[in-house]
VOTORSE-600496 format. One line per 3 residues: number of its first residue (from 1); their letters; for each residue x, y, z of N, C-alpha, C. Coordinates in nm, 2 decimals. Layout:
% residues N
NUM	A	X Y Z X Y Z X Y Z ~ ...
This chain:
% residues 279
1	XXX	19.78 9.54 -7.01 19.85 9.59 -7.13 19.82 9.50 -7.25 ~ 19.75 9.55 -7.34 19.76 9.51 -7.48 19.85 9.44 -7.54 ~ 19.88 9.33 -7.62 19.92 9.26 -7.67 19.91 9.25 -7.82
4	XXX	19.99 9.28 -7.91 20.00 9.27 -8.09 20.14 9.21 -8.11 ~ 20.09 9.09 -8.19 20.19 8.99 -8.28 20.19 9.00 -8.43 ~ 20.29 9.08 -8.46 20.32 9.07 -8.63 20.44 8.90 -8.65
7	XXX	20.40 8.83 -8.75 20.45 8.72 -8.83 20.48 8.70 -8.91 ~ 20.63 8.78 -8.99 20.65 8.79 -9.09 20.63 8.65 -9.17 ~ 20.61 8.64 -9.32 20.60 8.48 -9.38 20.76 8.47 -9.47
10	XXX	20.84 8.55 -9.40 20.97 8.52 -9.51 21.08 8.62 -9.43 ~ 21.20 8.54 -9.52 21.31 8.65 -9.43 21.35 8.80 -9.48 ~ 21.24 8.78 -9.61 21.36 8.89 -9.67 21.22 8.94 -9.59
13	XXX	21.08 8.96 -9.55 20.95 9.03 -9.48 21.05 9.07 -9.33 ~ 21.08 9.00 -9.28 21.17 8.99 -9.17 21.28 9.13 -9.16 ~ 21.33 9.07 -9.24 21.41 9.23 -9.26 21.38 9.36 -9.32
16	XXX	21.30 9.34 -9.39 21.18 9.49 -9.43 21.13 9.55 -9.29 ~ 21.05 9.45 -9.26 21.00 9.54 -9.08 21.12 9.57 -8.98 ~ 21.27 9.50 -8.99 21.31 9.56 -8.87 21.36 9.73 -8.96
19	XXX	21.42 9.69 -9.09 21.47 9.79 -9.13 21.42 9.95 -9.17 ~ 21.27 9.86 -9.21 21.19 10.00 -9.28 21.11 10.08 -9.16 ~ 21.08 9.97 -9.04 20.97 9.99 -8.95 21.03 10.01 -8.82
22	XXX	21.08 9.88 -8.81 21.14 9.91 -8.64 21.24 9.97 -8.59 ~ 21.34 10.02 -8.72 21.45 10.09 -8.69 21.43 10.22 -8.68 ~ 21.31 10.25 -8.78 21.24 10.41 -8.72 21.21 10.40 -8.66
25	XXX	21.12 10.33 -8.56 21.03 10.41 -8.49 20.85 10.39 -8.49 ~ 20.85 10.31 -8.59 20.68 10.34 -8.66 20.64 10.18 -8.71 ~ 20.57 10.13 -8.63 20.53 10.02 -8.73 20.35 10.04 -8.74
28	XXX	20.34 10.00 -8.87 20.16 9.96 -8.89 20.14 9.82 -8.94 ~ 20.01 9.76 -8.85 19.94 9.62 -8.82 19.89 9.66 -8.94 ~ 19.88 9.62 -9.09 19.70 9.60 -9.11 19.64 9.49 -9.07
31	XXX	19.48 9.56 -9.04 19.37 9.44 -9.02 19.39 9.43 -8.86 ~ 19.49 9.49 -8.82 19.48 9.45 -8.64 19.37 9.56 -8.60 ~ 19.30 9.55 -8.48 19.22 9.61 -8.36 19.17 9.60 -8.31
34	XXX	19.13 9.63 -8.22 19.04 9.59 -8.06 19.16 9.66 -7.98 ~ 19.19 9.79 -7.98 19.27 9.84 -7.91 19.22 9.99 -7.89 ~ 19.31 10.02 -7.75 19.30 10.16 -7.74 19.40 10.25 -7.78
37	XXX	19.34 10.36 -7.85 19.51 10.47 -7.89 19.54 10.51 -7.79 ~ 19.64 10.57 -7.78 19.75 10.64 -7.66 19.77 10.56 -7.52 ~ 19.79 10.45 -7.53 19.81 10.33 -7.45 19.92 10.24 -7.48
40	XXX	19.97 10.21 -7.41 20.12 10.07 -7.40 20.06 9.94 -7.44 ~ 20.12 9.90 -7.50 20.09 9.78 -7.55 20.23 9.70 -7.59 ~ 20.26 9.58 -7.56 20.40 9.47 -7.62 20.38 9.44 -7.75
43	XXX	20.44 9.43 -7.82 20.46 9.43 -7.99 20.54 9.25 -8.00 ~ 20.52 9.17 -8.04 20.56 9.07 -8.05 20.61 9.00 -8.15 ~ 20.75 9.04 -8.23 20.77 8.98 -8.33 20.85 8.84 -8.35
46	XXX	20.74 8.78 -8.40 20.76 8.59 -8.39 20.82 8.60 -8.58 ~ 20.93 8.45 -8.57 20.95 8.39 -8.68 21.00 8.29 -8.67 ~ 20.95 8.17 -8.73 20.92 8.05 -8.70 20.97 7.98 -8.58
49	XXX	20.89 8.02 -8.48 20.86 7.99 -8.35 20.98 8.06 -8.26 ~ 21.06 8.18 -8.31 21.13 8.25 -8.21 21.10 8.37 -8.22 ~ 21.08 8.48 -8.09 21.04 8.60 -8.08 21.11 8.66 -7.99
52	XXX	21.10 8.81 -8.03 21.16 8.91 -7.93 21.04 9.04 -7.89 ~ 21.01 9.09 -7.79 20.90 9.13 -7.75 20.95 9.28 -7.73 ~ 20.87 9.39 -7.78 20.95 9.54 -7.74 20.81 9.61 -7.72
55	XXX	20.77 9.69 -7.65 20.71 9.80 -7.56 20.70 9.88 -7.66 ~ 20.54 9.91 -7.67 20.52 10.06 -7.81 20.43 10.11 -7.77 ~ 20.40 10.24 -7.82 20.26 10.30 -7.76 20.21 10.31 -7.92
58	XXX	20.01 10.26 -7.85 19.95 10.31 -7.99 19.93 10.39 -8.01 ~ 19.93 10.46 -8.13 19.95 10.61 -8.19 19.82 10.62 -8.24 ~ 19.77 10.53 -8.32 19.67 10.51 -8.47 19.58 10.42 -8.44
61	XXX	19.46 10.42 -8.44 19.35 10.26 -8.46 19.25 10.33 -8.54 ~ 19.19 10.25 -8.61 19.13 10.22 -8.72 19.08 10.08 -8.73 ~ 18.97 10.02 -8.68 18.88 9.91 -8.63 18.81 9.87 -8.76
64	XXX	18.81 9.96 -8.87 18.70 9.86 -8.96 18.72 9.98 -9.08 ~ 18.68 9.94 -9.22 18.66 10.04 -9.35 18.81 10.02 -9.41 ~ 18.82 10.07 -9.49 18.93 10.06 -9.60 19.08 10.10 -9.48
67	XXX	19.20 10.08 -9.48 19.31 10.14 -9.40 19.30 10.08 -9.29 ~ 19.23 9.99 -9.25 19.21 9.92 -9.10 19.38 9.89 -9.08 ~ 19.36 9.89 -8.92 19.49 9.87 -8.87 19.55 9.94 -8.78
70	XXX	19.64 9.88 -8.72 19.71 9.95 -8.55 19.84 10.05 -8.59 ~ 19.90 10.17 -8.59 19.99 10.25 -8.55 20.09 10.27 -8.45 ~ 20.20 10.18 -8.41 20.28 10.17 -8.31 20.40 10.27 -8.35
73	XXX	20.40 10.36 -8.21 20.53 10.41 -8.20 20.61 10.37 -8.11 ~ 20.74 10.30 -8.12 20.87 10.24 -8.05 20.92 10.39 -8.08 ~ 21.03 10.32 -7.93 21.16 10.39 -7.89 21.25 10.35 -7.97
76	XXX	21.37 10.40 -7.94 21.49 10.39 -8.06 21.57 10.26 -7.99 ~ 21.59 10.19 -8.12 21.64 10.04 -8.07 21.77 10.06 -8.12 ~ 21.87 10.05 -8.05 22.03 10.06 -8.06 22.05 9.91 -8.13
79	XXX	22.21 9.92 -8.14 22.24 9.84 -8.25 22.23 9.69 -8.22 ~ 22.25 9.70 -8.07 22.23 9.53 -8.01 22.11 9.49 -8.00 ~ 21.97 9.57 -7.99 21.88 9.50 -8.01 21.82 9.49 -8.14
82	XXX	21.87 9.56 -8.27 21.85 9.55 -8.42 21.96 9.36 -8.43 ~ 22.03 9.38 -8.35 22.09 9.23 -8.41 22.03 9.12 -8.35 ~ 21.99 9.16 -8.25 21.90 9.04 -8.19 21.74 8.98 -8.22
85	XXX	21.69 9.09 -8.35 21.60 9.12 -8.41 21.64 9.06 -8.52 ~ 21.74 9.06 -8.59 21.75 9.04 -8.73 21.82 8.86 -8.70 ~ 21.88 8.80 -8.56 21.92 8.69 -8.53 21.79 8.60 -8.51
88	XXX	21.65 8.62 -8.51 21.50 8.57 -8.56 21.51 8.48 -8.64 ~ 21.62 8.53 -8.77 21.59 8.48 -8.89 21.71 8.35 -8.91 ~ 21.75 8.30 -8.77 21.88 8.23 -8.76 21.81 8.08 -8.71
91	XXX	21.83 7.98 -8.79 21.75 7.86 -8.75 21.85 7.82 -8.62 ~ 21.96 7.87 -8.64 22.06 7.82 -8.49 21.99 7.89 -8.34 ~ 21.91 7.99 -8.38 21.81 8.00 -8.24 21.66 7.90 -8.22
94	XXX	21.71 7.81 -8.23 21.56 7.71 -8.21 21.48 7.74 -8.04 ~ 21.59 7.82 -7.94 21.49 7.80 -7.83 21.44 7.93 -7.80 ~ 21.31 7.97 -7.78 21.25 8.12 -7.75 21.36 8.19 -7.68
97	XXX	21.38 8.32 -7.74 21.50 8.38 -7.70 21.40 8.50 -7.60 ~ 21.49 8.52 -7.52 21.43 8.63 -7.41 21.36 8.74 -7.47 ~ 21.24 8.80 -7.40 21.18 8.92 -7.46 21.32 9.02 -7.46
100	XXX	21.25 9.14 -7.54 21.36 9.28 -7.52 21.26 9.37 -7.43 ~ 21.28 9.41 -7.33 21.17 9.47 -7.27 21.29 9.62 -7.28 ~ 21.21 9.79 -7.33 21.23 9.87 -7.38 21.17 9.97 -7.28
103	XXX	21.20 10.04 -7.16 21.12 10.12 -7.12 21.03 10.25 -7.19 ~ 20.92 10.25 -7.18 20.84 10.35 -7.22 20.91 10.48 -7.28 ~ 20.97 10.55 -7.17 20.99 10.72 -7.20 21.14 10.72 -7.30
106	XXX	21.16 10.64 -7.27 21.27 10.63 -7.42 21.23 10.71 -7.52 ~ 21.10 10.70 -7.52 21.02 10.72 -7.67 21.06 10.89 -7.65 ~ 21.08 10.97 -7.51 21.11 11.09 -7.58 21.23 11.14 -7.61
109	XXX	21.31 11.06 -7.68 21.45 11.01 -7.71 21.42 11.08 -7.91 ~ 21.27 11.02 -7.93 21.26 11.02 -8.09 21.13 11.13 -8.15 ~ 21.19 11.19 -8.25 21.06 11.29 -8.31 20.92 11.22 -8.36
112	XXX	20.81 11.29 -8.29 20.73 11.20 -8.30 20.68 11.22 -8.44 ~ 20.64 11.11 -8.54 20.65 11.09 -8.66 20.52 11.17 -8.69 ~ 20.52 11.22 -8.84 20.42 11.30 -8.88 20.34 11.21 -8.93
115	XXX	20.20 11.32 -8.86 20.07 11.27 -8.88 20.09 11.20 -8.99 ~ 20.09 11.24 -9.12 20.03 11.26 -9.29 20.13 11.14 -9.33 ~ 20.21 11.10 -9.23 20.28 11.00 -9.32 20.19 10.88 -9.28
118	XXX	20.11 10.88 -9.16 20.03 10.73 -9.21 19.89 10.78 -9.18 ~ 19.78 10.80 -9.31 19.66 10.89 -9.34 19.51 10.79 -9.27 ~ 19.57 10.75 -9.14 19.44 10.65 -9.06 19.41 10.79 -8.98
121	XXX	19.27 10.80 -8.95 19.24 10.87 -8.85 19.22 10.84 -8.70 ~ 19.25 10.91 -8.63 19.28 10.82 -8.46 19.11 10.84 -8.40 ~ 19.13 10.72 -8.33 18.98 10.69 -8.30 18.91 10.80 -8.23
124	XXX	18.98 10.91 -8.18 18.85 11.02 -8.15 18.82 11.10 -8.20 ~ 18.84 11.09 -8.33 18.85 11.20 -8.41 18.66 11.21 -8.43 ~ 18.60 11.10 -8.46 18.44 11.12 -8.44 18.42 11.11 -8.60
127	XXX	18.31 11.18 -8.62 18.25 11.08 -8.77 18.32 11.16 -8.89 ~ 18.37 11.15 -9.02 18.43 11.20 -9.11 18.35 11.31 -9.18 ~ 18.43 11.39 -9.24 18.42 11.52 -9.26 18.37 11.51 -9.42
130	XXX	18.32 11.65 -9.49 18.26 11.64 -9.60 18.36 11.57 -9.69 ~ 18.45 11.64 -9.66 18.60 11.60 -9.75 18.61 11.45 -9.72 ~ 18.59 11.39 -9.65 18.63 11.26 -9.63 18.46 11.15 -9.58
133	XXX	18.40 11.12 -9.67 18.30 11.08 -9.66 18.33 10.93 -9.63 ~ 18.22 10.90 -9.54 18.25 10.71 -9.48 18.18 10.61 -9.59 ~ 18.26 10.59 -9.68 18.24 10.49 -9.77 18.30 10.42 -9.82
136	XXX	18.25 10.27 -9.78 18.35 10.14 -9.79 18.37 10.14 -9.91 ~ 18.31 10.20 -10.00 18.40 10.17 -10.14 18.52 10.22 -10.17 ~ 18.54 10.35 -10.10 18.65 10.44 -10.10 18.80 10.35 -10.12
139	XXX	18.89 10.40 -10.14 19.05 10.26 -10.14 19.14 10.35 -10.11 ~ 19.28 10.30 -10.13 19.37 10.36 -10.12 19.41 10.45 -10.22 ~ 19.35 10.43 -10.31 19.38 10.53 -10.46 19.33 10.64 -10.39
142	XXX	19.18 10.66 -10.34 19.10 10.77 -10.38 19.17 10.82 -10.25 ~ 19.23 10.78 -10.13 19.32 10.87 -10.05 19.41 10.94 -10.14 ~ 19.55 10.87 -10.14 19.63 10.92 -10.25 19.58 11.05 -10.36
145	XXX	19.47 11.01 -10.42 19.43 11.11 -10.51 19.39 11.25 -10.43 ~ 19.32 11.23 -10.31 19.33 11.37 -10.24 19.43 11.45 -10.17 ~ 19.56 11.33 -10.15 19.65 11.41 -10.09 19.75 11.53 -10.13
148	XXX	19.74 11.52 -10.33 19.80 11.68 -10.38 19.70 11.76 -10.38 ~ 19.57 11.74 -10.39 19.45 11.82 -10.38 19.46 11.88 -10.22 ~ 19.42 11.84 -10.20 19.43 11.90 -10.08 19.56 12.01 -9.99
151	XXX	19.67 11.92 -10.05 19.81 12.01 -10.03 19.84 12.15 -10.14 ~ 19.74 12.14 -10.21 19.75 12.28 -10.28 19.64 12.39 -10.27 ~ 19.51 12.33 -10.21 19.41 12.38 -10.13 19.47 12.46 -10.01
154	XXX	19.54 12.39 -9.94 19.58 12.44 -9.81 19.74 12.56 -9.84 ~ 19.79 12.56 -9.94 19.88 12.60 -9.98 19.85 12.77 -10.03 ~ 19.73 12.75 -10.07 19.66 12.86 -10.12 19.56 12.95 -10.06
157	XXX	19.59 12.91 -9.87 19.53 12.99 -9.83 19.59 13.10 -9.78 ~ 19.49 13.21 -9.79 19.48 13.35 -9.69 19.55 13.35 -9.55 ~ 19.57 13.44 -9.49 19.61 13.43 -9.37 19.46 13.40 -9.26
160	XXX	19.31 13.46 -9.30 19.26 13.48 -9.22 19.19 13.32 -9.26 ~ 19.21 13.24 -9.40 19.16 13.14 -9.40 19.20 13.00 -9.34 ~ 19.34 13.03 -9.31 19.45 12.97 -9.24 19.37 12.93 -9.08
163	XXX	19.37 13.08 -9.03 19.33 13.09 -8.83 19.18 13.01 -8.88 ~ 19.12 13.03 -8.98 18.99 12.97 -8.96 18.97 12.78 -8.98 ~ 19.08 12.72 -9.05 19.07 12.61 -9.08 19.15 12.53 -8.95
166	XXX	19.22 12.60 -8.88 19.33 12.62 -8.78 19.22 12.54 -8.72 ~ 19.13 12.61 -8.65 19.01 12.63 -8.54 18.92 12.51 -8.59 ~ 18.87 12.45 -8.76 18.73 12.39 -8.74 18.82 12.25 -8.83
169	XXX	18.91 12.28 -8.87 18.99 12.13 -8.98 18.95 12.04 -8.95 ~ 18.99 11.91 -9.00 18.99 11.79 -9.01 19.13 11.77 -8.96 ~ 19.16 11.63 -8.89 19.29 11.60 -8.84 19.38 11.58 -8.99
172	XXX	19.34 11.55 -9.10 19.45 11.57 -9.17 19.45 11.73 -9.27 ~ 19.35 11.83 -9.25 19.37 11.93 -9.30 19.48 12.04 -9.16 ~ 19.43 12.00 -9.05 19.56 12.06 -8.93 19.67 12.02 -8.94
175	XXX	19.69 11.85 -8.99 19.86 11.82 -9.02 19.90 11.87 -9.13 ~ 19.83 11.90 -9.26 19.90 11.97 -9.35 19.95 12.10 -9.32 ~ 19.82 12.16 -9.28 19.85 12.32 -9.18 19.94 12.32 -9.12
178	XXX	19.98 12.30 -9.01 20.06 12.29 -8.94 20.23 12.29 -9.04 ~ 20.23 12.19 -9.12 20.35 12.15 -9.17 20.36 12.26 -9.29 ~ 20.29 12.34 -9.31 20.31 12.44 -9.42 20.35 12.57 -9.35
181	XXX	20.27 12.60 -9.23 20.26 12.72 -9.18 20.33 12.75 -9.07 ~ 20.34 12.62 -9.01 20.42 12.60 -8.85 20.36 12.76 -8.75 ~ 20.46 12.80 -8.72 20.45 12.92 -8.63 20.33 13.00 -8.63
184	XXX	20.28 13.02 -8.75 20.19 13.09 -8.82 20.06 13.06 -8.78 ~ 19.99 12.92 -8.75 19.90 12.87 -8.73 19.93 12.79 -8.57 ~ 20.02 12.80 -8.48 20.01 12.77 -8.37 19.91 12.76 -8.29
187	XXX	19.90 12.89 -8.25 19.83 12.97 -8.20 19.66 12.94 -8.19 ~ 19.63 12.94 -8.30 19.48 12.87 -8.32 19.48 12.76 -8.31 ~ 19.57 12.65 -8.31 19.54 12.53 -8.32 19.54 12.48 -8.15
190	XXX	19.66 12.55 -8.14 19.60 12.50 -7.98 19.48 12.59 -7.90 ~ 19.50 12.72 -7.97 19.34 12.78 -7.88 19.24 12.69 -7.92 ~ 19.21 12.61 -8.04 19.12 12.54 -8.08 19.04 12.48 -7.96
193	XXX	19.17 12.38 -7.89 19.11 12.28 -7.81 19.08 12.15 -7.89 ~ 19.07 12.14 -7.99 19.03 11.99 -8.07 19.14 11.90 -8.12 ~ 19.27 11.91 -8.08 19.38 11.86 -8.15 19.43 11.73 -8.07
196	XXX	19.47 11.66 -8.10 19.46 11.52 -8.03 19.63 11.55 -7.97 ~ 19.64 11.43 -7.86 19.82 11.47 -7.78 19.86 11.40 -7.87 ~ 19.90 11.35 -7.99 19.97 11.34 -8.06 20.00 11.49 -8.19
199	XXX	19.90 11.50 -8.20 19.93 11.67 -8.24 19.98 11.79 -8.22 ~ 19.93 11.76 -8.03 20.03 11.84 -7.93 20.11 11.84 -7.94 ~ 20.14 11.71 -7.87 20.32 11.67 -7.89 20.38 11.71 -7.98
202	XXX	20.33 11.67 -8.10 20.45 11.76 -8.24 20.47 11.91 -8.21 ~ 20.39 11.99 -8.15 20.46 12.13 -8.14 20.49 12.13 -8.03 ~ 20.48 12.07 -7.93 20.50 12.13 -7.79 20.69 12.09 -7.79
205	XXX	20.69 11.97 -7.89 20.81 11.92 -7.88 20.93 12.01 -7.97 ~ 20.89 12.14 -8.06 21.00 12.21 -8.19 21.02 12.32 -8.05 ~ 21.12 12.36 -8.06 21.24 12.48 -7.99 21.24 12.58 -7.99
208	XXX	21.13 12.64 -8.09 21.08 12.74 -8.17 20.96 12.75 -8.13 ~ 20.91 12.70 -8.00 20.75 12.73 -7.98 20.77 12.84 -7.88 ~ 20.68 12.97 -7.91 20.70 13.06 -7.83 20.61 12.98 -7.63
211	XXX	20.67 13.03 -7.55 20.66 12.99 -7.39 20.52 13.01 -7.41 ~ 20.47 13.09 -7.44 20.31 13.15 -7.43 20.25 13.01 -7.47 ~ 20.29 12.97 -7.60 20.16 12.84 -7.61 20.25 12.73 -7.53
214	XXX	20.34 12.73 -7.51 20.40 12.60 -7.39 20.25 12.64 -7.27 ~ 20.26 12.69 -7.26 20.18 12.74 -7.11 20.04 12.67 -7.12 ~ 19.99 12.73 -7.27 19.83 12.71 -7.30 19.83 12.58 -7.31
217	XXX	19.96 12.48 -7.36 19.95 12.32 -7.37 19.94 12.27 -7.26 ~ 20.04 12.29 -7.15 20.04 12.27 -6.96 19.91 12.30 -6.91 ~ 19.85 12.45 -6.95 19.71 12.40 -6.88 19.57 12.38 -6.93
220	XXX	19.60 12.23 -7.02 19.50 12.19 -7.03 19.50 12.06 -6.98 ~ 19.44 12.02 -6.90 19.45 11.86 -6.79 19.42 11.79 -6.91 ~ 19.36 11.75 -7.03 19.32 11.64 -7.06 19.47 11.64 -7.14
223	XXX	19.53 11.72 -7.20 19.67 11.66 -7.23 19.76 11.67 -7.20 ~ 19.76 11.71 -7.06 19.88 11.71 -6.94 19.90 11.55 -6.91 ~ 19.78 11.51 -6.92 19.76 11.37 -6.90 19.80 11.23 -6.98
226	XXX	19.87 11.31 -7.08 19.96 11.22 -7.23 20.05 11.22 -7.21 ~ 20.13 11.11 -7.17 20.28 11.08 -7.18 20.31 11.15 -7.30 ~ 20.28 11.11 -7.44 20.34 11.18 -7.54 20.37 11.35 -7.52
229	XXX	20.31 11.39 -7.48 20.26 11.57 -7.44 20.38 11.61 -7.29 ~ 20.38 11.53 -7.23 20.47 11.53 -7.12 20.61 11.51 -7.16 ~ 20.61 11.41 -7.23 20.78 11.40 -7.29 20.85 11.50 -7.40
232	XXX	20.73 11.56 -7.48 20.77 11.63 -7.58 20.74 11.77 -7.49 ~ 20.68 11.80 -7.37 20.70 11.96 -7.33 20.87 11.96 -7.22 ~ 20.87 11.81 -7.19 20.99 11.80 -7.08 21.13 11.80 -7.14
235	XXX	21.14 11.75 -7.25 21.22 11.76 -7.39 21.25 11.91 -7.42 ~ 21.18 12.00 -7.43 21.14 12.10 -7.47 21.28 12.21 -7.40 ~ 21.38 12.24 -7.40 21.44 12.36 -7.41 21.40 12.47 -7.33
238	XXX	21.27 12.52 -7.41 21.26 12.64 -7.35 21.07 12.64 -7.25 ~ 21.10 12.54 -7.20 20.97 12.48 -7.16 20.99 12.57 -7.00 ~ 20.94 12.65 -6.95 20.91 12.75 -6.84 20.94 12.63 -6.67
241	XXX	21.04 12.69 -6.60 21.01 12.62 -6.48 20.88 12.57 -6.42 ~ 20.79 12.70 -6.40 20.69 12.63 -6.35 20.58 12.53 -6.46 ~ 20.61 12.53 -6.56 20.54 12.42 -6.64 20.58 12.28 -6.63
244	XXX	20.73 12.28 -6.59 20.80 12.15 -6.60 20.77 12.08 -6.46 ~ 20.75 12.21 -6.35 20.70 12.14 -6.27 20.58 12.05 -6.21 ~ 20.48 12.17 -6.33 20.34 12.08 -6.33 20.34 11.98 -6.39
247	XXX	20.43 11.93 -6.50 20.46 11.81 -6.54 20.48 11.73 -6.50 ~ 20.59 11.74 -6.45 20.62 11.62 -6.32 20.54 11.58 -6.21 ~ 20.47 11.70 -6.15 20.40 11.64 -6.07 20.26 11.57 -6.11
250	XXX	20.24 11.55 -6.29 20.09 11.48 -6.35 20.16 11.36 -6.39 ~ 20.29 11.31 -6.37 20.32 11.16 -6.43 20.34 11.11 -6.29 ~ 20.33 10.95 -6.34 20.26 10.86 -6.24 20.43 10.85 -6.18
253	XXX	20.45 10.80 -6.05 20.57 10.83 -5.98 20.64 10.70 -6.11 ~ 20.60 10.60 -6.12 20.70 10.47 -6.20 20.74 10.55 -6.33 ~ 20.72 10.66 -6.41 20.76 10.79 -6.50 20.85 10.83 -6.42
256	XXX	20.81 10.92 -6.32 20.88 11.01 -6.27 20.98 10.96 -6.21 ~ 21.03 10.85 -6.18 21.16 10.75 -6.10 21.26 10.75 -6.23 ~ 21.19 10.77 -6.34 21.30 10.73 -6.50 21.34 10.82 -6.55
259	XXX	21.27 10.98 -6.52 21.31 11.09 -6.60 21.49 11.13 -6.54 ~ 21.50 11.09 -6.41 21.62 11.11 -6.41 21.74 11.11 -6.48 ~ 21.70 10.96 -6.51 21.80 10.92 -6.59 21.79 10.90 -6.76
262	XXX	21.72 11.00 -6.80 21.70 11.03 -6.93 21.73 11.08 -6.97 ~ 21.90 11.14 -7.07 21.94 11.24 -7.06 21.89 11.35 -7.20 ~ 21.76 11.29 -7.24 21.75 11.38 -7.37 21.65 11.39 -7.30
265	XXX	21.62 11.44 -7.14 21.58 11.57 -7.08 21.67 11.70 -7.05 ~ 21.64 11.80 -7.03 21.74 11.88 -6.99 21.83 11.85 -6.84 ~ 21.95 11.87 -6.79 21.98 11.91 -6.68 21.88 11.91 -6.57
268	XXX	21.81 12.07 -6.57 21.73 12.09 -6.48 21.64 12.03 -6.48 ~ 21.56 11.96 -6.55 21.44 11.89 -6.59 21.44 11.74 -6.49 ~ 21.59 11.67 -6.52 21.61 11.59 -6.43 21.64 11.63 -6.27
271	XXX	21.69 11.73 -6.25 21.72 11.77 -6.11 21.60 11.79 -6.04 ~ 21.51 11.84 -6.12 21.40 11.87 -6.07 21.32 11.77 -6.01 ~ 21.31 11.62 -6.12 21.25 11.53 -6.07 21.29 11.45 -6.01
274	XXX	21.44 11.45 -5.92 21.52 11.39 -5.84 21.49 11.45 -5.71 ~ 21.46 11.60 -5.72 21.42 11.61 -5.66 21.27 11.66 -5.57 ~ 21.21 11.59 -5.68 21.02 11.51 -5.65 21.05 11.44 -5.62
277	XXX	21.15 11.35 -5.60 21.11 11.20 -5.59 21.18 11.18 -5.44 ~ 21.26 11.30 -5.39 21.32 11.27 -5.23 21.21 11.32 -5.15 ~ 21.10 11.41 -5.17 21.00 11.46 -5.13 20.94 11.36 -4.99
């Protein structure tokens, strides 16, 4: 498992990341990588010389060019471990205080954060698009500067320009899609086949997805094979018996021992995998 240490240099930094970062849900390294996305990794937050350690999955990487840096998504940290987080900043803790160890599927406890709110592209996305040309001169302005352009580009399409952008987009022209048209553009996005399981996940996980694309998300093995995609179809309400069952039986049994006791699965969802696991 992967290992990242953030260091705040002050207390009021200290309280910004638990408050702005770690209380959502979402924190970003810049300058961190050598990592893999959609993988577990321990998050390590040290301050002067005491730390508490919590369990995240990488969402985001970005190894080199302007926006470098790692994307962690945490599970929801209740109020005793936000105080044992913010007791970091207490010189009366001089001796290393115990890690917080956070089990993984927690995470399908929380909505998975939208793409567009942090504009890194995830490492498989492959080489950048006309719209987004690979040049180190580029900054954070000239993002910024495309993101009303672009949100009124996409705002202004056709229906038939919609299913077509649906099918060939860029990862950040699908998350605008998506977030404009929702229902409207389902359909293509997952017939696509090119959408990353963090993509998935965001629809597989709304209440409002018709069963039909539940189905088309379950049979595709390479993102049956995403914890994120598994938690957000097992989450899922109206997620079809026999889908939930192929779910369960693609997570590794040390998953499948926890979903019982998860209760922001459904009822059945747990019964089911209680009763996988007497098998």
């Amino acid at each position: 498992m992967a290992t990242l240490e953030v260091t705040p240099r002050s207390i009021e930094a200290l309280f910004a990341l638990i408050d702005h970062q770690l209380a959502k849900g979402m924190v970003f390294l810049p300058d961190a990588g050598g990592v893999e996305p959609l993988t577990s990794c321990a998050l390590i937050v040290t301050f002067e010389g005491r730390s508490h350690t919590v369990l995240a999955e990488i969402v985001y990487v970005r190894d080199d060019g302007p926006g470098r840096g790692v994307g962690l998504q945490l599970p929801p940290l209740d109020d005793e471990m936000l105080v044992a987080l913010r007791a970091l900043a207490d010189p009366a803790s001089a001796q290393p205080v115990a890690p917080i160890h956070v089990p993984l599927p927690d995470l399908a406890d929380m909505p998975l954060p939208d793409l567009a709110d942090m504009p890194l592209p995830l490492a498989d996305e492959g080489a950048p698009s006309e719209d987004e040309p690979d040049d180190d001169t580029d900054d954070g302005d000239a993002d910024e500067a495309r993101a009303p352009q672009l949100h009124e580009r996409v705002r202004s399409l056709s229906s038939a320009e919609q299913q077509r952008m649906a099918a060939t987009g860029t990862l950040q022209e699908r998350t605008m899609l998506e977030r404009l048209y929702g229902p409207n553009v389902w359909e293509a996005l997952i017939s696509s086949g090119r959408l990353s399981p963090p993509e998935v996940a965001r629809i597989a996980r709304k209440g409002t997805v018709p069963r039909p694309i539940l189905e088309a998300i379950g049979s595709n093995g390479a993102w049956l094979q995403s914890t994120l995609v598994q938690r957000a179809l097992l989450g899922n309400p109206r997620c079809p018996t026999t889908l939930a069952q192929r779910v369960l039986s693609a997570m590794p049994k040390r998953d499948l021992q926890l979903v019982p006791q998860q209760t922001a699965y459904p009822a059945p969802i747990r019964q089911a995998a209680k009763a996988m696991l007497k098998r």
